[in-house]
Predicted model as a PDB file, atoms N, CA, C, CB and O in Angstrom, pLDDT in the B-factor column:
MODEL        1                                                                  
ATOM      1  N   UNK A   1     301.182 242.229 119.740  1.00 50.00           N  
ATOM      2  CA  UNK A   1     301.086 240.882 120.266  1.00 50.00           C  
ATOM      3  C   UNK A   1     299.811 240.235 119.729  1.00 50.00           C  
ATOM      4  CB  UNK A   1     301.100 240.888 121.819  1.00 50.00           C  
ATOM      5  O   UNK A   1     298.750 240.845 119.599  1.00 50.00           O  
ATOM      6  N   UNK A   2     300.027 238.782 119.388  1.00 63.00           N  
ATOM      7  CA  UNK A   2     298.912 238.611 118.650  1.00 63.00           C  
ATOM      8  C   UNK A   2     298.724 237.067 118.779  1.00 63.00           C  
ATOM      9  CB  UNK A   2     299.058 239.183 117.176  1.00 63.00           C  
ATOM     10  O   UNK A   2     299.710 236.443 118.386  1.00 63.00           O  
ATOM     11  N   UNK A   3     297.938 236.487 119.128  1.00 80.00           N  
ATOM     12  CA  UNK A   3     297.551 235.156 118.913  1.00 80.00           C  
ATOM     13  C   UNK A   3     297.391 234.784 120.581  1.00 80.00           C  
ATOM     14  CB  UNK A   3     298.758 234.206 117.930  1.00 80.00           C  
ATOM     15  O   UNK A   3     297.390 233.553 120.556  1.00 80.00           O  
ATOM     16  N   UNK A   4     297.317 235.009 121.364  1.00 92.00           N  
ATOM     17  CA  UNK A   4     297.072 234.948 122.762  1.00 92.00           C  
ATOM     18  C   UNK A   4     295.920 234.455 123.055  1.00 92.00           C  
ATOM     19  CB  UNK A   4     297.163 236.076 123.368  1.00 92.00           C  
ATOM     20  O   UNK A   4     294.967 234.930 122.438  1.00 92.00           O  
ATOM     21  N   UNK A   5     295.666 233.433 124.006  1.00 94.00           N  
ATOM     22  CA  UNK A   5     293.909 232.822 124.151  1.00 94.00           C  
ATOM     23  C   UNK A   5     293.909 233.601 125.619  1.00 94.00           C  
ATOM     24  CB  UNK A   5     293.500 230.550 124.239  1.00 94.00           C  
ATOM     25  O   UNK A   5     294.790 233.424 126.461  1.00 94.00           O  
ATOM     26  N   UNK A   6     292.621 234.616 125.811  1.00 94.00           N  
ATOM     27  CA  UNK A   6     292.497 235.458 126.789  1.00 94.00           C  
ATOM     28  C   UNK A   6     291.153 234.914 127.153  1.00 94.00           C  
ATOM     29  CB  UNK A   6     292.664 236.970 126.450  1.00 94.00           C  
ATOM     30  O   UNK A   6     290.275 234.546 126.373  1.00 94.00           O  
ATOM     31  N   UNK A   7     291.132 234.919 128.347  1.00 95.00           N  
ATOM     32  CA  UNK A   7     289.528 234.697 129.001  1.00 95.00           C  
ATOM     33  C   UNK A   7     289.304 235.852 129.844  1.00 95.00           C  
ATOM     34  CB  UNK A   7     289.287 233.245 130.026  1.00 95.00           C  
ATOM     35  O   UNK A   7     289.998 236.403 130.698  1.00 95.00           O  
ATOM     36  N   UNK A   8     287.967 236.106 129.302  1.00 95.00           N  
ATOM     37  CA  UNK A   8     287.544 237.241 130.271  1.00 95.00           C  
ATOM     38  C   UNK A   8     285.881 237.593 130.758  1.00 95.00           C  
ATOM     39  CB  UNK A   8     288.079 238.515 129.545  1.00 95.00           C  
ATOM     40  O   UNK A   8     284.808 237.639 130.155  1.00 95.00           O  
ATOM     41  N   UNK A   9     286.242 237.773 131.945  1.00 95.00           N  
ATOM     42  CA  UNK A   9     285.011 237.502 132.978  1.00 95.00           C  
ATOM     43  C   UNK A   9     284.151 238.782 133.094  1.00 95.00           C  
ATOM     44  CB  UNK A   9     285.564 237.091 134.557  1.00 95.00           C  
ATOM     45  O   UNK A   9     284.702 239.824 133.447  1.00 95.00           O  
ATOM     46  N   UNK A  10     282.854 238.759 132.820  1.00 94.00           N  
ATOM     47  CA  UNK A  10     281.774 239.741 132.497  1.00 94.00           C  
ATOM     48  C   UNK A  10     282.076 240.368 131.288  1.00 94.00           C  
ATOM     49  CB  UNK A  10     281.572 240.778 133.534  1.00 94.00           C  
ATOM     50  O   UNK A  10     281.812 241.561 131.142  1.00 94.00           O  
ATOM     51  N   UNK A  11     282.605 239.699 130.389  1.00 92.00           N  
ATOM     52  CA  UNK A  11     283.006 240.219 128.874  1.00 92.00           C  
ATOM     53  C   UNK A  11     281.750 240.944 128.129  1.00 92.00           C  
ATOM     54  CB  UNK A  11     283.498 238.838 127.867  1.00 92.00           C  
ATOM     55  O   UNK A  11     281.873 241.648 127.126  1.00 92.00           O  
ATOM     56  N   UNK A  12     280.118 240.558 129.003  1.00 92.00           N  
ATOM     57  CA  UNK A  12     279.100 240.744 127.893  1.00 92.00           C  
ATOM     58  C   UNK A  12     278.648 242.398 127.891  1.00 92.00           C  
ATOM     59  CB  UNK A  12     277.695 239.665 128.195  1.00 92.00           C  
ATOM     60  O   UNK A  12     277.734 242.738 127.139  1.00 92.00           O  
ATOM     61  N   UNK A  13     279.276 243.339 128.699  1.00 92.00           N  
ATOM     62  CA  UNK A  13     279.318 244.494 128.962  1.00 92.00           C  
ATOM     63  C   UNK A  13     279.951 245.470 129.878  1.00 92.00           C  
ATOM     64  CB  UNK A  13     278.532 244.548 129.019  1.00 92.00           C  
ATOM     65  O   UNK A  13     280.441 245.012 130.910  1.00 92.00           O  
ATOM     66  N   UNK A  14     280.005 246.525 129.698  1.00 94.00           N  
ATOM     67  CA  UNK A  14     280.717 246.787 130.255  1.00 94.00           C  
ATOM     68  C   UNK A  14     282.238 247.176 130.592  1.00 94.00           C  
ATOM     69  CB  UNK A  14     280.374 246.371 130.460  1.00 94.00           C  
ATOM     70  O   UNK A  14     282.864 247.451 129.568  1.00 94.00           O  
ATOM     71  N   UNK A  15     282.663 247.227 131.266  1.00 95.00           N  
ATOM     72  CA  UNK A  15     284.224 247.079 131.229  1.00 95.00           C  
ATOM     73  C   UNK A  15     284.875 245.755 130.476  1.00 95.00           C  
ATOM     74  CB  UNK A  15     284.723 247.040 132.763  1.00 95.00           C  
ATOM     75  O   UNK A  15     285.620 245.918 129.510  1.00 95.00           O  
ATOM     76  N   UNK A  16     284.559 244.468 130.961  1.00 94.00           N  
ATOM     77  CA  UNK A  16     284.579 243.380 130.187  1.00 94.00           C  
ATOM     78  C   UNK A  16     284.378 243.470 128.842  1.00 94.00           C  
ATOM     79  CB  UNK A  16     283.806 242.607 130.602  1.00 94.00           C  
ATOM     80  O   UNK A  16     285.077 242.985 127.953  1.00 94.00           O  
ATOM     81  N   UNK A  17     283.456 244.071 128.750  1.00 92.00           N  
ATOM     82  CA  UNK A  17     283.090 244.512 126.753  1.00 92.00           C  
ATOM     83  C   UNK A  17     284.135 245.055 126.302  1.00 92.00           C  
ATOM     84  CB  UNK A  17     281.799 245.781 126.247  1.00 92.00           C  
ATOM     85  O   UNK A  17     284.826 244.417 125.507  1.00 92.00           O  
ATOM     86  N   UNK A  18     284.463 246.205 126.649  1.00 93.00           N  
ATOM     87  CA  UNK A  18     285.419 246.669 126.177  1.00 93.00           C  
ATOM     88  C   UNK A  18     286.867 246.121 126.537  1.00 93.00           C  
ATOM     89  CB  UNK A  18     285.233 247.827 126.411  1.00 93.00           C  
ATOM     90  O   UNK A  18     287.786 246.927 126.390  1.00 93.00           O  
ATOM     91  N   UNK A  19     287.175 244.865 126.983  1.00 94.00           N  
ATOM     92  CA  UNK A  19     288.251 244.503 127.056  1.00 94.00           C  
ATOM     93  C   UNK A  19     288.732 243.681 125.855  1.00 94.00           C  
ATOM     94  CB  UNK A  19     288.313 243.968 128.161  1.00 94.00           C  
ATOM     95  O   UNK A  19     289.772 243.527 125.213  1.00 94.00           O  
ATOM     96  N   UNK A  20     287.154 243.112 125.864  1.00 92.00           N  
ATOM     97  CA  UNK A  20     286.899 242.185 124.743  1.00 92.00           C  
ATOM     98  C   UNK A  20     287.818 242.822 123.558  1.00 92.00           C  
ATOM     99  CB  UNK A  20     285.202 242.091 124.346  1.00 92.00           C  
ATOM    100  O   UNK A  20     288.899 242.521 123.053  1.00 92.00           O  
ATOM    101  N   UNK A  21     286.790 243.917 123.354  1.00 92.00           N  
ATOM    102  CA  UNK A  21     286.616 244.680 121.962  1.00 92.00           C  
ATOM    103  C   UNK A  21     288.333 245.238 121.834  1.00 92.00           C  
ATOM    104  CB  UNK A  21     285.192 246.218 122.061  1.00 92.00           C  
ATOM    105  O   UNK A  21     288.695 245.041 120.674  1.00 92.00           O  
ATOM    106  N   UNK A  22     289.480 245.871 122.689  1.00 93.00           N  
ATOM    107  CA  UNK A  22     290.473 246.116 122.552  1.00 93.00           C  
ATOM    108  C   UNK A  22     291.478 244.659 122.848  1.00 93.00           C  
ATOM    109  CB  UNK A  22     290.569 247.295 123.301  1.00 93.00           C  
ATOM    110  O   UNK A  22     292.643 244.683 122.450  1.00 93.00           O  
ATOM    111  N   UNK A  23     291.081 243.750 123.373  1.00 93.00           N  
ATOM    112  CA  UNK A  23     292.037 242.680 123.346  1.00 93.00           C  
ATOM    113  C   UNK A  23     291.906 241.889 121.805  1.00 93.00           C  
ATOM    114  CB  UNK A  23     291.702 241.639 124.687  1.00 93.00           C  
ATOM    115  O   UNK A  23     292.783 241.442 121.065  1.00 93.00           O  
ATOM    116  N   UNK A  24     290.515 241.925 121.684  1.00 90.00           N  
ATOM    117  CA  UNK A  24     290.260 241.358 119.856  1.00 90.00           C  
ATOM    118  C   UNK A  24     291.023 242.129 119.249  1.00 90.00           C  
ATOM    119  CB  UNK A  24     288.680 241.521 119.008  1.00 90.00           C  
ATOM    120  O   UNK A  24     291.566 241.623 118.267  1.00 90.00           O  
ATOM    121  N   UNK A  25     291.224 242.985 119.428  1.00 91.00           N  
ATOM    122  CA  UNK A  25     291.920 243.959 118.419  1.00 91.00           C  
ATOM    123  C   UNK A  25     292.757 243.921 118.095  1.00 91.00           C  
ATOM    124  CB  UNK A  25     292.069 244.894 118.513  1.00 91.00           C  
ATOM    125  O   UNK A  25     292.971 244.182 116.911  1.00 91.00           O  
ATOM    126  N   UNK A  26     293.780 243.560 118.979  1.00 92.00           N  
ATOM    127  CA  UNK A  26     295.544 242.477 119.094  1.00 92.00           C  
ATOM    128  C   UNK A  26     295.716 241.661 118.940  1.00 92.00           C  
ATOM    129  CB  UNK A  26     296.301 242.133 119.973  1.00 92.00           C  
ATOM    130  O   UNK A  26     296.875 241.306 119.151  1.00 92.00           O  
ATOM    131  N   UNK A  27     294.560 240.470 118.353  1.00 92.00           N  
ATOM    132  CA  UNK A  27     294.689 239.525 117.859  1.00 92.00           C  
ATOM    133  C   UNK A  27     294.408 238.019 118.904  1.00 92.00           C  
ATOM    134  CB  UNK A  27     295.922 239.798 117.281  1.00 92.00           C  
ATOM    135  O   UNK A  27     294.324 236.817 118.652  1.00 92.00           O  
ATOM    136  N   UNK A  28     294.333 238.773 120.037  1.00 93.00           N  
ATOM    137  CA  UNK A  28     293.600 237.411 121.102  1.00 93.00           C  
ATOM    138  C   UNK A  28     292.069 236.388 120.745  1.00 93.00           C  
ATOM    139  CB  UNK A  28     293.092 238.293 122.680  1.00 93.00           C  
ATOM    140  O   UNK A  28     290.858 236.610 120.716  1.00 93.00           O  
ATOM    141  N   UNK A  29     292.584 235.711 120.613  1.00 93.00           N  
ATOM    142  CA  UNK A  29     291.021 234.601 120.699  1.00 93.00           C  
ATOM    143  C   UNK A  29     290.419 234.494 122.324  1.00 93.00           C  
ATOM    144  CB  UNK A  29     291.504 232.579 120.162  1.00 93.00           C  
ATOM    145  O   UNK A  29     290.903 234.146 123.401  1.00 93.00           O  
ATOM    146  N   UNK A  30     289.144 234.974 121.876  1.00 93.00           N  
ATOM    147  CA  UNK A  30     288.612 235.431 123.310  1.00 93.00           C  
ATOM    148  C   UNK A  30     287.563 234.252 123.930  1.00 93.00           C  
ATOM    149  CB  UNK A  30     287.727 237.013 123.145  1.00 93.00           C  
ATOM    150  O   UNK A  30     286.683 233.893 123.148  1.00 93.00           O  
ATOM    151  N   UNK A  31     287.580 233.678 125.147  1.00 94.00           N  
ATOM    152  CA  UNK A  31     286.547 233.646 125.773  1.00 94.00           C  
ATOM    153  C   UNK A  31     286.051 234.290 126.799  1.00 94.00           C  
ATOM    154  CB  UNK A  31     286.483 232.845 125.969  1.00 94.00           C  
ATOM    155  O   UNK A  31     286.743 234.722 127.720  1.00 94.00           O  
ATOM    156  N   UNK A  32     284.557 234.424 126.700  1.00 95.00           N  
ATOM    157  CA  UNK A  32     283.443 235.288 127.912  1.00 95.00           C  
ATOM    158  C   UNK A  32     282.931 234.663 128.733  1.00 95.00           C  
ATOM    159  CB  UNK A  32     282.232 235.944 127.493  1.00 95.00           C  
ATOM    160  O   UNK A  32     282.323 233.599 128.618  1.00 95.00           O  
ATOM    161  N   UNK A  33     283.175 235.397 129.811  1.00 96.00           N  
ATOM    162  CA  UNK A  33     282.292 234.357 130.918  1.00 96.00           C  
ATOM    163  C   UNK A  33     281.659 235.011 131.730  1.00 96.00           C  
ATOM    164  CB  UNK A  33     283.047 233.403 131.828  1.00 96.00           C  
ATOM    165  O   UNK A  33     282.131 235.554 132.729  1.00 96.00           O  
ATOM    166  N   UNK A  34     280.317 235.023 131.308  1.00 96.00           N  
ATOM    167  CA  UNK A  34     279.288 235.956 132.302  1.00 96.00           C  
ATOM    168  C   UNK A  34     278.060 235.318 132.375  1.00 96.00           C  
ATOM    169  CB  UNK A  34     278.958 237.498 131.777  1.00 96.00           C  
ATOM    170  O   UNK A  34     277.917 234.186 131.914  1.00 96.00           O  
ATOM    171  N   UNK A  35     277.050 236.001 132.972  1.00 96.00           N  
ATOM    172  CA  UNK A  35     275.527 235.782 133.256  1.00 96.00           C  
ATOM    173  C   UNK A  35     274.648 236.023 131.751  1.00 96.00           C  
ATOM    174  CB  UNK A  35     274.985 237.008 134.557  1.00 96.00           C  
ATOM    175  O   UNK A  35     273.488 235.706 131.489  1.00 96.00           O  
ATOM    176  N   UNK A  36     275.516 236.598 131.031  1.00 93.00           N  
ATOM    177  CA  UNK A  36     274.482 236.821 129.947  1.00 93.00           C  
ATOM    178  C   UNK A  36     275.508 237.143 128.297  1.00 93.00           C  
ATOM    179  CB  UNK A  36     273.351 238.417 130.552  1.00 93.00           C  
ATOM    180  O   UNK A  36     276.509 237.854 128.205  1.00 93.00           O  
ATOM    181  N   UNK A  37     274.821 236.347 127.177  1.00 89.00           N  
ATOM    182  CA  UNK A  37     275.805 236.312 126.273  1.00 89.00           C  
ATOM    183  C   UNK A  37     276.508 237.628 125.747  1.00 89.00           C  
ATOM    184  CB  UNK A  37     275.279 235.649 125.275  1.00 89.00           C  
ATOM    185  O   UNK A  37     275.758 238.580 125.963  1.00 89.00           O  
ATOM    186  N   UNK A  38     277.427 237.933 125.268  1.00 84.00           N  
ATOM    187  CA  UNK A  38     277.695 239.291 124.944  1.00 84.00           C  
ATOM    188  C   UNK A  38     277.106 239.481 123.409  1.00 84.00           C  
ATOM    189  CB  UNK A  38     279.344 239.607 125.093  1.00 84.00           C  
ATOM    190  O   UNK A  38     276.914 238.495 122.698  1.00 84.00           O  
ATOM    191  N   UNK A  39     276.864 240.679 123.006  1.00 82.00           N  
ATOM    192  CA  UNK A  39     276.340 241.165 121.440  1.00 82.00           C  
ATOM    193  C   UNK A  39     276.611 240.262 120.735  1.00 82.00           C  
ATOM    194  CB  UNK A  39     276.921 242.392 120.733  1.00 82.00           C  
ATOM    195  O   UNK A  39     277.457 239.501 121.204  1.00 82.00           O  
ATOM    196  N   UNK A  40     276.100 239.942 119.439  1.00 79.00           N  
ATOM    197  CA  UNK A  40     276.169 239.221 118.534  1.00 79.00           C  
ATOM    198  C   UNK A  40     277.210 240.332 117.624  1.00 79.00           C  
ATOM    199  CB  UNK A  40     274.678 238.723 118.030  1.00 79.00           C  
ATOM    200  O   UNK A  40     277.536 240.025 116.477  1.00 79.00           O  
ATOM    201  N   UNK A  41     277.557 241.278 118.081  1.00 76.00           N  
ATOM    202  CA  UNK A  41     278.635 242.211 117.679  1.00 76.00           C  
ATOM    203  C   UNK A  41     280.167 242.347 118.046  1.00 76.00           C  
ATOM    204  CB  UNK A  41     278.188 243.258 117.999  1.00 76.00           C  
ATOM    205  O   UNK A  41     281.082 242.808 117.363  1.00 76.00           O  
ATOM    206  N   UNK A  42     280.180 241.952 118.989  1.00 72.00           N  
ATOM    207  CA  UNK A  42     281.322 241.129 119.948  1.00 72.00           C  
ATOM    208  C   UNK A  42     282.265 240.783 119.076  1.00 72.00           C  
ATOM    209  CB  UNK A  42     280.849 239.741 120.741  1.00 72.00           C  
ATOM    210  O   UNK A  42     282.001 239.679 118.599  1.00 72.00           O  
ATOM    211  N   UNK A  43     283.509 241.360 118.548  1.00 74.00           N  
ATOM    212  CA  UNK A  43     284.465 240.909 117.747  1.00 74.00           C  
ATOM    213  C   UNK A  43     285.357 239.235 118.211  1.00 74.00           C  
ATOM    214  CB  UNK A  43     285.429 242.233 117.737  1.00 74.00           C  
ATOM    215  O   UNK A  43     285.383 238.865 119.385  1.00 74.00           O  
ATOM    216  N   UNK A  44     285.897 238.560 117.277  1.00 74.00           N  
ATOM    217  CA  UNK A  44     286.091 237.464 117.702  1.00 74.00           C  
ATOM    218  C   UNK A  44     286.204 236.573 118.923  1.00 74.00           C  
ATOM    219  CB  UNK A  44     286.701 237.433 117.312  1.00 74.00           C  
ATOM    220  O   UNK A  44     287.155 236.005 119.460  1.00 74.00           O  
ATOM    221  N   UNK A  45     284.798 236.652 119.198  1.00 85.00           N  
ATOM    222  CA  UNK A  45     284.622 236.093 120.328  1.00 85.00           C  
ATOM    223  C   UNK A  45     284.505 234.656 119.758  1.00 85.00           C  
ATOM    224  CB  UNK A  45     283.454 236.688 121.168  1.00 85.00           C  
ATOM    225  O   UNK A  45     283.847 234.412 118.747  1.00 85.00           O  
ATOM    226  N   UNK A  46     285.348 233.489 120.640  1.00 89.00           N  
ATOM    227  CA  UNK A  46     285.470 232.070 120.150  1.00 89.00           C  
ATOM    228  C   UNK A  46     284.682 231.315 121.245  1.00 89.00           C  
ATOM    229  CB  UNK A  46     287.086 231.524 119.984  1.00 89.00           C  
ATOM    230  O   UNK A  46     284.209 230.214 120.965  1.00 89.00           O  
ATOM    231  N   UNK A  47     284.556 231.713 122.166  1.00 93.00           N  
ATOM    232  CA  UNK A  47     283.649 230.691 123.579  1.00 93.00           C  
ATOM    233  C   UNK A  47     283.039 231.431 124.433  1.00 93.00           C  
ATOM    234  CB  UNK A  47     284.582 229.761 124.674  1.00 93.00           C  
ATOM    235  O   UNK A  47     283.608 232.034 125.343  1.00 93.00           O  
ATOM    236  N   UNK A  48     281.823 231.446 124.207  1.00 94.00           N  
ATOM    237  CA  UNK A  48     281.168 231.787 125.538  1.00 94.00           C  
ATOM    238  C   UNK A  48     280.193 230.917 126.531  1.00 94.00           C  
ATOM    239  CB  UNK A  48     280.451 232.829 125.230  1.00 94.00           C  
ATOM    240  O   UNK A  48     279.172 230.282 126.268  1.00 94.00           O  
ATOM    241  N   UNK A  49     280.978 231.151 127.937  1.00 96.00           N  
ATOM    242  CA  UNK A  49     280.250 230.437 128.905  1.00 96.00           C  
ATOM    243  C   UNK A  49     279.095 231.094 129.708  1.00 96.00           C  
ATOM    244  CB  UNK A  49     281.167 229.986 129.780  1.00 96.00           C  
ATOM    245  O   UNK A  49     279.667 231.954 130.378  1.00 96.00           O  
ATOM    246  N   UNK A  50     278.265 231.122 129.886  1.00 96.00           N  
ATOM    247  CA  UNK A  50     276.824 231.365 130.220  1.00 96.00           C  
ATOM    248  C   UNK A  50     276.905 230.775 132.326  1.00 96.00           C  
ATOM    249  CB  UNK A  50     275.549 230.037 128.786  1.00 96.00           C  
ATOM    250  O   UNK A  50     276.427 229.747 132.805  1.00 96.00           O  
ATOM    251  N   UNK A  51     277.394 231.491 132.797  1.00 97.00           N  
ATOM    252  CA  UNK A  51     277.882 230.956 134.525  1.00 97.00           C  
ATOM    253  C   UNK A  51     277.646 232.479 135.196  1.00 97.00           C  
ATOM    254  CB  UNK A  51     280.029 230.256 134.784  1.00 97.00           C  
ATOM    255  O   UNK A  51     277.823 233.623 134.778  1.00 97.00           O  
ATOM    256  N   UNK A  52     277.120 231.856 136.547  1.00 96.00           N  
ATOM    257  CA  UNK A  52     277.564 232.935 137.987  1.00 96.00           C  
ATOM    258  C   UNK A  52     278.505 232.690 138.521  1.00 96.00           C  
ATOM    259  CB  UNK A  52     276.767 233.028 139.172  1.00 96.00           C  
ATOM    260  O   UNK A  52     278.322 231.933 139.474  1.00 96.00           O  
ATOM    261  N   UNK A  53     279.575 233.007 138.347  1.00 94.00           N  
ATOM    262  CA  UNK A  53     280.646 233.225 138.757  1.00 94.00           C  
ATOM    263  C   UNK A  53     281.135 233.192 140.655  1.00 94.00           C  
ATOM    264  CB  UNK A  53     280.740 234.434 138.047  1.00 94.00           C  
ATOM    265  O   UNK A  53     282.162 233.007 141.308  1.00 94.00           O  
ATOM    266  N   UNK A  54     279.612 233.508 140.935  1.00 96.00           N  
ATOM    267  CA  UNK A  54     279.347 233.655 142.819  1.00 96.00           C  
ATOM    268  C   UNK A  54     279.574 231.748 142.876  1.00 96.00           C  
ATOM    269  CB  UNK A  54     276.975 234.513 143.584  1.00 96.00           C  
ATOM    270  O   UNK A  54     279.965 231.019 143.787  1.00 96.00           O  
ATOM    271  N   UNK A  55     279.291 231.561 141.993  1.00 97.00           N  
ATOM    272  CA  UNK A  55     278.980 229.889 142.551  1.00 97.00           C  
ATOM    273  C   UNK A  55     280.518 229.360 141.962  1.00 97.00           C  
ATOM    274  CB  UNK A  55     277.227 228.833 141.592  1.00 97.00           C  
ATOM    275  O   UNK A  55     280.788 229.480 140.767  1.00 97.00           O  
ATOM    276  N   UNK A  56     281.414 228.806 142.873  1.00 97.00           N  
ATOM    277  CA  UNK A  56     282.753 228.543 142.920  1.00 97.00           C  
ATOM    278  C   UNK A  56     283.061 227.253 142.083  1.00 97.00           C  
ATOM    279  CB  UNK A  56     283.184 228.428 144.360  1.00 97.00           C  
ATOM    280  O   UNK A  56     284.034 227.123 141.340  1.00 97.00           O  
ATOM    281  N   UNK A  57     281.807 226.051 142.378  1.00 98.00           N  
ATOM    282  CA  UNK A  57     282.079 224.911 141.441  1.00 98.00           C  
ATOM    283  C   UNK A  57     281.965 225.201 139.928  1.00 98.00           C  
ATOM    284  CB  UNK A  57     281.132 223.804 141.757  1.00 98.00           C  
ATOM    285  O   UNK A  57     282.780 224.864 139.069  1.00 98.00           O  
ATOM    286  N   UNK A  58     280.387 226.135 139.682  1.00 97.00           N  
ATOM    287  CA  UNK A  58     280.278 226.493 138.018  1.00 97.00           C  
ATOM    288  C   UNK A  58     281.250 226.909 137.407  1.00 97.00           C  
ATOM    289  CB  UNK A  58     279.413 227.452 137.632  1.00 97.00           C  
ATOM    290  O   UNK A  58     281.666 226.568 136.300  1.00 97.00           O  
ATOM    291  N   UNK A  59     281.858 228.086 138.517  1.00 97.00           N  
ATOM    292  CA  UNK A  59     282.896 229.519 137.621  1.00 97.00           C  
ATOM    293  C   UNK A  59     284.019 228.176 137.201  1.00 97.00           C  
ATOM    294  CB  UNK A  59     283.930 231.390 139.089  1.00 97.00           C  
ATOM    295  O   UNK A  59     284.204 227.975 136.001  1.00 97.00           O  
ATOM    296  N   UNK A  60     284.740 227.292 138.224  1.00 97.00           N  
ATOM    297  CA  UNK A  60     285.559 226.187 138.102  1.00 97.00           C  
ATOM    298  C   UNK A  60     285.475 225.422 136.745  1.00 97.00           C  
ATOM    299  CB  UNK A  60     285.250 225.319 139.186  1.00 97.00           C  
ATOM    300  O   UNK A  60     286.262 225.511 135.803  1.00 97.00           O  
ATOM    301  N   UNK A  61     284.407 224.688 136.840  1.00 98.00           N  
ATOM    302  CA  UNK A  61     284.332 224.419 136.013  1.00 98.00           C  
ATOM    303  C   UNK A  61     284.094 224.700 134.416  1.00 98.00           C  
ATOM    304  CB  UNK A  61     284.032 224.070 136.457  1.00 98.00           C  
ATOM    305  O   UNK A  61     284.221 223.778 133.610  1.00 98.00           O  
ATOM    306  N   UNK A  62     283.684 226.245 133.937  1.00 97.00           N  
ATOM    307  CA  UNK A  62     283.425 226.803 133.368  1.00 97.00           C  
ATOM    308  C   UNK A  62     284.904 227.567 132.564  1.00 97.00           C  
ATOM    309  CB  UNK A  62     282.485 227.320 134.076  1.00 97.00           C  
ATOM    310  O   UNK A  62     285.194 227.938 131.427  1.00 97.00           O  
ATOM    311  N   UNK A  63     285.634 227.523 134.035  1.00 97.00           N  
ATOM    312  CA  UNK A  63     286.873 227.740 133.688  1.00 97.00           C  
ATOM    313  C   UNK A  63     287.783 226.848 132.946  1.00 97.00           C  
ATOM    314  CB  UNK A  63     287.359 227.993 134.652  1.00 97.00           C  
ATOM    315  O   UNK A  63     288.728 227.343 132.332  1.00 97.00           O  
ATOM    316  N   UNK A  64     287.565 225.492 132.949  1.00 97.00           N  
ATOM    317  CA  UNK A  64     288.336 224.235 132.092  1.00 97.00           C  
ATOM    318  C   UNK A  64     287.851 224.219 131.151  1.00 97.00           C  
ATOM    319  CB  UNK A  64     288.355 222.864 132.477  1.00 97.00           C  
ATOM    320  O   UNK A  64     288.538 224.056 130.143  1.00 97.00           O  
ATOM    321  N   UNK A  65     286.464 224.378 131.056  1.00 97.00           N  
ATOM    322  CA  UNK A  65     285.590 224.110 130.135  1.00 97.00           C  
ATOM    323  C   UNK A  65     286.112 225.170 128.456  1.00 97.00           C  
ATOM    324  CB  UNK A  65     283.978 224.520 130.978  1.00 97.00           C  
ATOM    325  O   UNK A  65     286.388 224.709 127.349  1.00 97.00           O  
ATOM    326  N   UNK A  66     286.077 226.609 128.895  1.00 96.00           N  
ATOM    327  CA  UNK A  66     286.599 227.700 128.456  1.00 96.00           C  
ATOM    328  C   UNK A  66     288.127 227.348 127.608  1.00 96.00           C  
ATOM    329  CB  UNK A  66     286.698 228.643 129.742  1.00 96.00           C  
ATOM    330  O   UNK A  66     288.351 227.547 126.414  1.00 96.00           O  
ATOM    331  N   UNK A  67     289.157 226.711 128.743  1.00 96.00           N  
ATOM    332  CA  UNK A  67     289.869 226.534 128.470  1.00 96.00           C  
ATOM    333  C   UNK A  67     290.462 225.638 127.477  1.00 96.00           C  
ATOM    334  CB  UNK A  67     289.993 226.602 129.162  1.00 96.00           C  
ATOM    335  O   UNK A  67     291.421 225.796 126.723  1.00 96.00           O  
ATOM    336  N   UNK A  68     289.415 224.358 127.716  1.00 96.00           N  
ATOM    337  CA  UNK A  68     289.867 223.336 126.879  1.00 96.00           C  
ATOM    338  C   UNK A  68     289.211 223.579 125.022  1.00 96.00           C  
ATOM    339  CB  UNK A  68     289.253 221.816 127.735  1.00 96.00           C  
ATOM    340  O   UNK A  68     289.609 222.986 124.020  1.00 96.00           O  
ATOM    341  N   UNK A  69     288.096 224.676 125.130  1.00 95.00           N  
ATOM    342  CA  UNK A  69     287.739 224.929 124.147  1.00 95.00           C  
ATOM    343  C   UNK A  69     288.631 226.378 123.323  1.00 95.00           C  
ATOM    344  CB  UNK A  69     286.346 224.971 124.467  1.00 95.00           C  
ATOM    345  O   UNK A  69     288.215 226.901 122.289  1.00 95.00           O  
ATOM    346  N   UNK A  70     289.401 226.647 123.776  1.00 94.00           N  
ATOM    347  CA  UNK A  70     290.905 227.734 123.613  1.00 94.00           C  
ATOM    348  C   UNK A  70     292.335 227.121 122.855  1.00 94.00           C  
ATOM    349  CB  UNK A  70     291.524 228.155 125.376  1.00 94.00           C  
ATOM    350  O   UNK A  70     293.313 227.664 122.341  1.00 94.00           O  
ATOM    351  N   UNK A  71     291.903 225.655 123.076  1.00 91.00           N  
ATOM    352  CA  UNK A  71     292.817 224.879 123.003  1.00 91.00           C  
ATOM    353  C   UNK A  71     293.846 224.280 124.279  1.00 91.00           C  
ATOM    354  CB  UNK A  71     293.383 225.485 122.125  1.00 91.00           C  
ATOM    355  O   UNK A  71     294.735 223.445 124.109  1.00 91.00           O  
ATOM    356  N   UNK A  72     293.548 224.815 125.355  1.00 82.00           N  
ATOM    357  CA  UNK A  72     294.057 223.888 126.454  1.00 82.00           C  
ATOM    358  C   UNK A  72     294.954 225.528 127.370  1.00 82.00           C  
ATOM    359  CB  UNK A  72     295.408 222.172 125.611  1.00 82.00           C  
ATOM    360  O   UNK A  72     295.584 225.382 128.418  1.00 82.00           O  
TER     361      UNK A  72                                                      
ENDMDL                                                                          
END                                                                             
């Protein structure tokens, strides 16, 4: 499967990292959305949002934001 726009939350390590790193792998265009950017090693990572996620308006908005930069 291949061409999928996936967003994924605490992508910059971690379990998230490695979701990254095996969903890139299938061909998903990825965005991250955490507290802190992921590696500059981070396989095709296309958007990253820089949010606390605790805070309901940011993650929200961060979430369109993500999205509309995915292509919608």
């Amino acid at each position: 499967m291949s061409g999928r726009r996936t967003l994924i939350t605490g992508g910059a390590s971690g379990l998230g990292a490695a979701a990254v790193e095996v969903l890139a792998g299938r061909g998903d265009t990825i965005a991250v959305l955490d507290l802190k950017p992921p590696p500059e090693t981070a396989p095709r990572v296309a958007d990253v949002r820089l949010v606390d996620l605790a805070d309901s308006a940011a993650a929200a908005a961060a979430v369109r934001e993500a999205a509309a930069a995915l292509g919608g």
